[in-house]
VOGU-3710 file (C-alpha; in Angstrom, 3 decimals, decimal comma):
1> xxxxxxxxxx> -24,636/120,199/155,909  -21,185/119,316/156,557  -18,988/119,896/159,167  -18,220/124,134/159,702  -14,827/125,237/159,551  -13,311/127,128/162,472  -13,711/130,827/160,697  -18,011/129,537/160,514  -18,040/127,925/163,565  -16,530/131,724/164,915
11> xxxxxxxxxx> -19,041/133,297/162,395  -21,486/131,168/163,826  -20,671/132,657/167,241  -21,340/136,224/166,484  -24,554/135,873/164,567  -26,182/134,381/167,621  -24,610/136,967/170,256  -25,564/139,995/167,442  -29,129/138,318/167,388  -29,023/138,091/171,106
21> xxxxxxxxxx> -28,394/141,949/171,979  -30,426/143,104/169,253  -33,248/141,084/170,391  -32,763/142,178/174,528  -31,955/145,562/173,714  -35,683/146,003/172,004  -36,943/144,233/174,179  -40,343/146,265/174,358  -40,793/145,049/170,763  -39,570/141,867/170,905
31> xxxxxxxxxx> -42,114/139,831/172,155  -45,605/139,208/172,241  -48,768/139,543/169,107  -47,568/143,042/168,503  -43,495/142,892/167,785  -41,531/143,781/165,320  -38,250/141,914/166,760  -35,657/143,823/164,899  -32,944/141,150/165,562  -34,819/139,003/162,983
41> xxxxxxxxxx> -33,457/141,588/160,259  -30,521/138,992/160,366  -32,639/135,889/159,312  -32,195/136,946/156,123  -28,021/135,816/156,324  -28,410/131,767/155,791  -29,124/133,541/152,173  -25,361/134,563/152,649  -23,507/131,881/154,582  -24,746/128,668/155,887
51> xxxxxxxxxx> -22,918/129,406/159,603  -25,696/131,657/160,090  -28,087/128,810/160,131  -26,605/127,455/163,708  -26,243/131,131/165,126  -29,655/132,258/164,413  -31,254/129,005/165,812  -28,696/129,793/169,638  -29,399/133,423/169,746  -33,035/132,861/168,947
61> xxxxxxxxxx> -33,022/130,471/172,095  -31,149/132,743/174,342  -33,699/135,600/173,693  -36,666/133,552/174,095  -35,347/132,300/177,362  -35,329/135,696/178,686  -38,678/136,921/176,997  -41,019/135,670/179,626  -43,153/134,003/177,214  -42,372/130,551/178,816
71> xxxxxxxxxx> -40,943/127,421/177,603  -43,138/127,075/174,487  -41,414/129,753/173,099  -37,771/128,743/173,747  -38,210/125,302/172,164  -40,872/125,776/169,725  -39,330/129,265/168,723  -36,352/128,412/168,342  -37,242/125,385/166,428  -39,334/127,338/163,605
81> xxxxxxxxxx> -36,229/130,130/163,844  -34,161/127,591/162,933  -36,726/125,881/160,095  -36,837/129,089/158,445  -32,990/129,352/158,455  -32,749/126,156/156,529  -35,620/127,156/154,282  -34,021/130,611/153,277  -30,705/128,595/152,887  -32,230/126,407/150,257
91> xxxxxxxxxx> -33,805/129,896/148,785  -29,945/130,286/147,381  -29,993/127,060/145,141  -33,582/127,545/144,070  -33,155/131,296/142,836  -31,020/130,410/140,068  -33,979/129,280/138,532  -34,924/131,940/136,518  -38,895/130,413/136,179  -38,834/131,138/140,202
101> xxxxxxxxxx> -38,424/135,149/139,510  -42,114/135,816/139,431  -42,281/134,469/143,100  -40,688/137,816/143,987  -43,830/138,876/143,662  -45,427/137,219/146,414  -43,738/139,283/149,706  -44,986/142,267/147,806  -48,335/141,347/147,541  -48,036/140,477/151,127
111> xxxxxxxxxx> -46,511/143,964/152,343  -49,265/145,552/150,272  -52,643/143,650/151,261  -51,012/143,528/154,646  -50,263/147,342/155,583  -53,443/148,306/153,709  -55,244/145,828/155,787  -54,051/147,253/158,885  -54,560/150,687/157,703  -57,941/149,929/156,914
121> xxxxxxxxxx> -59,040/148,330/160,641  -57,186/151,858/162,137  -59,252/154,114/160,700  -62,168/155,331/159,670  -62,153/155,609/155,793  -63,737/154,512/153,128  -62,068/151,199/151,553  -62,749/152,488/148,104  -59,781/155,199/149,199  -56,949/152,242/148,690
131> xxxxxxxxxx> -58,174/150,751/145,490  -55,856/153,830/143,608  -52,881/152,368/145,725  -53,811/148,272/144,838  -54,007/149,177/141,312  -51,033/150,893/140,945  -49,078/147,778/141,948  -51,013/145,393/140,047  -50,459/147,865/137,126  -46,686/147,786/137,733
141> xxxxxxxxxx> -47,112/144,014/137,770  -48,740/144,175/134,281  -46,103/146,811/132,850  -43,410/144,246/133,642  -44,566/142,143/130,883  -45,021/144,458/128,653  -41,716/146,713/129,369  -38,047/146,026/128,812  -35,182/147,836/130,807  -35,067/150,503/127,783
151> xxxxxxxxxx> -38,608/151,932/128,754  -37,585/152,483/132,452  -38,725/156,365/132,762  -42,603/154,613/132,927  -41,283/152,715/135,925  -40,356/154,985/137,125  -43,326/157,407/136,959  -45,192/155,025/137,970  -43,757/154,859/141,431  -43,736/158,476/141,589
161> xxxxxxxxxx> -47,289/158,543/141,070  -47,675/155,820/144,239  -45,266/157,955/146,681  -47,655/161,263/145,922  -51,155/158,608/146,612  -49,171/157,372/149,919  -48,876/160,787/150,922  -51,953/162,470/150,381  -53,427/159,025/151,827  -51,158/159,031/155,149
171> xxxxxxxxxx> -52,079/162,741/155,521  -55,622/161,614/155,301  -55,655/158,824/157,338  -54,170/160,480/160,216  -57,309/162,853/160,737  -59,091/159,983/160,704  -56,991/157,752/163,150  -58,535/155,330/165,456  -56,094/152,628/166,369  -52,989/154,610/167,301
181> xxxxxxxxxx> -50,644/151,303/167,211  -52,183/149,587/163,832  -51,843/153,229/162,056  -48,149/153,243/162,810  -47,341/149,682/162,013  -49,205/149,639/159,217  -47,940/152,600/157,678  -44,383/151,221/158,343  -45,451/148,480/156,288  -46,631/150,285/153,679
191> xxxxxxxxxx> -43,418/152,335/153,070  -41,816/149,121/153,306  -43,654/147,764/150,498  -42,822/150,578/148,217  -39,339/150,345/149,723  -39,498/146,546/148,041  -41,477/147,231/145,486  -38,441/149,939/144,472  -36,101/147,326/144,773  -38,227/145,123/142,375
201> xxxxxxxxxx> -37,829/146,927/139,517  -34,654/147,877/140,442  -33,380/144,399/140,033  -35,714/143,903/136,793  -34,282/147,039/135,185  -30,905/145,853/135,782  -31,502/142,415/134,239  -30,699/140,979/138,012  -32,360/137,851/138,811  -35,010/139,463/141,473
211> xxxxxxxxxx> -35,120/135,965/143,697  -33,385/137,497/146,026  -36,604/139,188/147,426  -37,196/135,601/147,911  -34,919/135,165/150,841  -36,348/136,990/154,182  -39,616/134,849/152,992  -39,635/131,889/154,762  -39,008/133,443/158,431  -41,969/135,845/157,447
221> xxxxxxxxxx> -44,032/133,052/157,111  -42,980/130,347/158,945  -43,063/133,326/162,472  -46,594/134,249/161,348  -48,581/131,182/161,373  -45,734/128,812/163,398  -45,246/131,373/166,483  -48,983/131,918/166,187  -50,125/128,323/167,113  -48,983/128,900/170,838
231> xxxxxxxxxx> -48,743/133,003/170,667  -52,416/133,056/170,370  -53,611/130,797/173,332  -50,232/132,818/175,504  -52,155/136,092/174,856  -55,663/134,941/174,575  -56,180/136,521/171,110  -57,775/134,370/168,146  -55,191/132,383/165,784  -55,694/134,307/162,843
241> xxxxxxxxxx> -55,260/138,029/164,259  -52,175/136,824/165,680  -51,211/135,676/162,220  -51,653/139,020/160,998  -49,729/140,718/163,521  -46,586/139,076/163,786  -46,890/138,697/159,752  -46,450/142,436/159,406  -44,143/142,575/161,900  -41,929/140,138/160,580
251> xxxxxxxxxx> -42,599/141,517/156,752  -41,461/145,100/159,065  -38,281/143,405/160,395  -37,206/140,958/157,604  -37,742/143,267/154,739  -37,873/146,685/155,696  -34,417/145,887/157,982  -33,179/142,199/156,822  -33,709/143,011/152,870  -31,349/145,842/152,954
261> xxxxxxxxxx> -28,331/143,928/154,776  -29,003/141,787/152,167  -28,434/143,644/149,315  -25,738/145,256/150,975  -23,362/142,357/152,005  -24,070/140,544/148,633  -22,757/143,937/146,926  -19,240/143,548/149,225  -16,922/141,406/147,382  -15,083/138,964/149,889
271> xxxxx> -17,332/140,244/153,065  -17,074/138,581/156,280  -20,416/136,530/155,565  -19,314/135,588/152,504  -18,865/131,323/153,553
//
């Protein structure tokens, strides 16, 4: 990266202060196995412009040195906050390879067999109850190779068809509610993933290259098993649940929030982030 000019060193600036006060003002939420830190919504700008890569890796460091989690997190943190940056930077070259579109796919699966996951351990029901909602996204998967942008009403009914299962199965689930906090988060998450999964075809059905879903990637993952390697022994839980948990969490903040801003600021001709 070469040197930043004064407008992305300024840029720079008010990333990291906007991640800062997002991340203090939630504070509740912010920190520890079960957080959805909404300031991470903006991890999802190096996509944009490249002075978010400095600002993200500052303000991640300021919050972390106020989140009590000691100095593990402030260093290493910071350090995978600012991995991630670079990674989802690097996302921008590599989408324009139009063989990389079917990786889109991947944080939907990941929304999907996460939220149902956590749906699953929070209540009661049968698992047989959520094979109608896996196999009405593998069946959108399939459709997409068989469907053009001229067929888009079966898209679109197909969707329909998942927003009446999520309902009947939320109203379900919540007589049979065991886990007060997983129920929530996970059915966050799985509103989320339809949330993406209606942006998917979207992009498809406008002939839009969909790598975009691509970008708020690399912080999901690199958060869920990075942060997890010294989360865990912090909290005393075992590596893997951690994994989970701030996986859906981040999926909840970069996607849900991030994906959005996104879509948004690369719609905005001549924005601010546009560097």
């Amino acid at each position: 990266m070469t040197g930043l000019s004064l407008k992305e060193i300024t840029l720079a600036g008010f990333i990291g202060a906007l991640y800062a006060v997002l991340g203090l003002t939630f504070y509740p939420i912010s920190f520890g196995v079960y957080q959805v830190r909404v300031a991470e919504a903006l991890t999802v700008l190096p996509y944009r412009t490249r002075a978010a890569i400095p600002g993200l890796f500052v303000g991640c460091m300021l919050v972390n040195v106020f989140g009590g989690l000691g100095w593990q997190d402030v260093i290493f943190g910071s350090l995978i906050t600012l991995a991630a940056a670079l990674a989802t930077r690097a996302i921008r070259q590599f989408s324009k390879l139009r063989l990389a579109s079917w990786l889109s796919l991947v944080p939907l699966v990941l929304l999907w067999v996460g939220s149902v996951y956590l749906l699953r351990v929070s209540t009661s029901i049968d698992s047989d109850l959520l094979l109608p909602v896996i196999s009405a996204i593998l069946l959108i998967t399939a459709l997409k190779l068989k469907t053009s942008r001229h067929n888009a009403s079966w898209f679109r009914a197909i969707l329909t068809i998942i927003s009446l299962i999520l309902l009947v199965l939320f109203g379900y689930m919540r007589w049979q509610l065991s886990h007060a906090s997983l129920y929530i988060i996970g059915s966050v998450a799985l509103l989320g993933a339809w949330l993406v999964t209606w942006m998917l075809v979207r992009l498809w059905l406008a002939g839009e290259n969909p790598n975009i879903l691509l970008a708020p990637l690399p912080p999901v993952l690199f958060n869920a098993f990075g942060v997890s390697l010294y989360l865990a022994p912090i909290m005393g839980v075992n590596y893997w649940f951690a994994v989970q948990m701030v996986g859906v969490g981040q999926l909840i903040a970069c996607y849900i929030l991030g994906l959005p801003l996104l879509r948004l600021i690369e719609t905005r001709k001549g924005f601010v982030f546009d560097l």
